[in-house]
C-alpha positions in Angstrom: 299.7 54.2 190.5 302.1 56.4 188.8 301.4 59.9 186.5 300.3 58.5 183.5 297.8 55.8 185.1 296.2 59.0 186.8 296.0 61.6 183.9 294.4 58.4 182.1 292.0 58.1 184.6 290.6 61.9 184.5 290.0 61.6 181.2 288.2 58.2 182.1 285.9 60.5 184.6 287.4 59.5 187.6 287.6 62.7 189.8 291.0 63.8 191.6 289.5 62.9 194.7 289.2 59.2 193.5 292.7 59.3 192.1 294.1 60.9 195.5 292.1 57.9 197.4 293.7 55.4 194.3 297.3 56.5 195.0 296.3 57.0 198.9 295.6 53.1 199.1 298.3 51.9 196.7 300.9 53.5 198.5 299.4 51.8 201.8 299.5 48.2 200.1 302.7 48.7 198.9 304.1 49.2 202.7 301.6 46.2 203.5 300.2 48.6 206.3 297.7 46.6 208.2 294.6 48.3 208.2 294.6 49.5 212.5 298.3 51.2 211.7 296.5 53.7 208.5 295.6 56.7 210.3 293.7 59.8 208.0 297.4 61.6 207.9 298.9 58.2 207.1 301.1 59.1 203.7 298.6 62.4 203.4 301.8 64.6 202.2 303.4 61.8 199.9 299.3 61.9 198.4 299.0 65.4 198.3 303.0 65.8 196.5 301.8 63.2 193.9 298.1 65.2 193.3 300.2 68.7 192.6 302.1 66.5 189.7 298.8 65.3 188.5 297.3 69.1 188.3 300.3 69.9 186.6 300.7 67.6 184.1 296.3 67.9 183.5 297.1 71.5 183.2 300.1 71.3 180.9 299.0 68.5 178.3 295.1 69.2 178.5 294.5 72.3 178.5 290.7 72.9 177.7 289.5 69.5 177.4 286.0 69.2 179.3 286.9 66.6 181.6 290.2 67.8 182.8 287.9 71.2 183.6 285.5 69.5 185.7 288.1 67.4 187.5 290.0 70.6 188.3 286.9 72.6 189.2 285.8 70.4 191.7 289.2 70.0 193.0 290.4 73.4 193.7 287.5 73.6 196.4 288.8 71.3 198.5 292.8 72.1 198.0 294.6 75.3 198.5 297.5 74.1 195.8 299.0 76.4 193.6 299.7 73.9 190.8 295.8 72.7 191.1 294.9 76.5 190.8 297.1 77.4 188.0 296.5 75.1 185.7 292.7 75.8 186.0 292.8 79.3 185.8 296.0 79.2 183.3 294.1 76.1 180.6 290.4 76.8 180.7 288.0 79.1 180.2 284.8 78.5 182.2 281.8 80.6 183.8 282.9 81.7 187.2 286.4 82.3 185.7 286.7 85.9 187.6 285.7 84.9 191.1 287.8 82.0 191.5 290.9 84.4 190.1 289.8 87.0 192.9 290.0 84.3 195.4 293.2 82.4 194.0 295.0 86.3 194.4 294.4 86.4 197.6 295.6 82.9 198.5 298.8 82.8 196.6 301.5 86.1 196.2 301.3 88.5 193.1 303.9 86.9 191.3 302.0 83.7 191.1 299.4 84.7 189.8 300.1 87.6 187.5 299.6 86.1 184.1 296.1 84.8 185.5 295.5 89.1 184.9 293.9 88.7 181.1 290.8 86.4 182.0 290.2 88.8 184.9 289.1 91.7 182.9 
């Protein structure tokens, strides 16, 4: 699965839990891993690299689309990734909004998050 393939399926509704799983599994077929050597941290950091590029790019060329929102939304609960973060709280605007920046300042340094400031108020 590469970046494109997973942006297209977002906006198909698949959730970035399905497209970690997706890229998860491809990258244990391409290794031909048999399935007693795949352990839960087996290629967890090469998944979790490729899932920050994903937020990115949702965050950069969708900005507000609907989907990309709930894809994000649901994400950023179970991920402490800046890039997942960002582009939620940087694209969309959403009910909640102010909360979720509260808690994203506490998790990532001033600097990160400073131009999340105008949705705060």
């Amino acid at each position: 699965m590469d970046l494109a393939r997973a942006v297209d399926d977002v906006l198909l509704g698949a959730s970035l839990r399905q497209v970690a799983a997706a890229y998860r599994q491809s990258l244990i077929d391409a290794f031909h891993f048999r399935a007693d050597e795949v352990g839960r941290e087996t290629f967890m950091d090469e998944t979790m690299a490729f899932m920050r590029r994903v937020a990115r790019q949702l965050g950069d060329r969708h900005a507000g689309d609907r989907r990309v929102l709930a894809a994000l939304q649901a994400w950023v609960m179970l991920v402490d990734h800046y890039e997942a973060w960002d582009a939620l709280l940087s694209g969309f605007e959403f009910e909640g909004k102010a909360a979720l920046i509260r808690r994203g300042r506490v998790m990532f340094p001033g600097p990160l998050t400073a131009h999340w400031a105008d949705a705060a108020e």
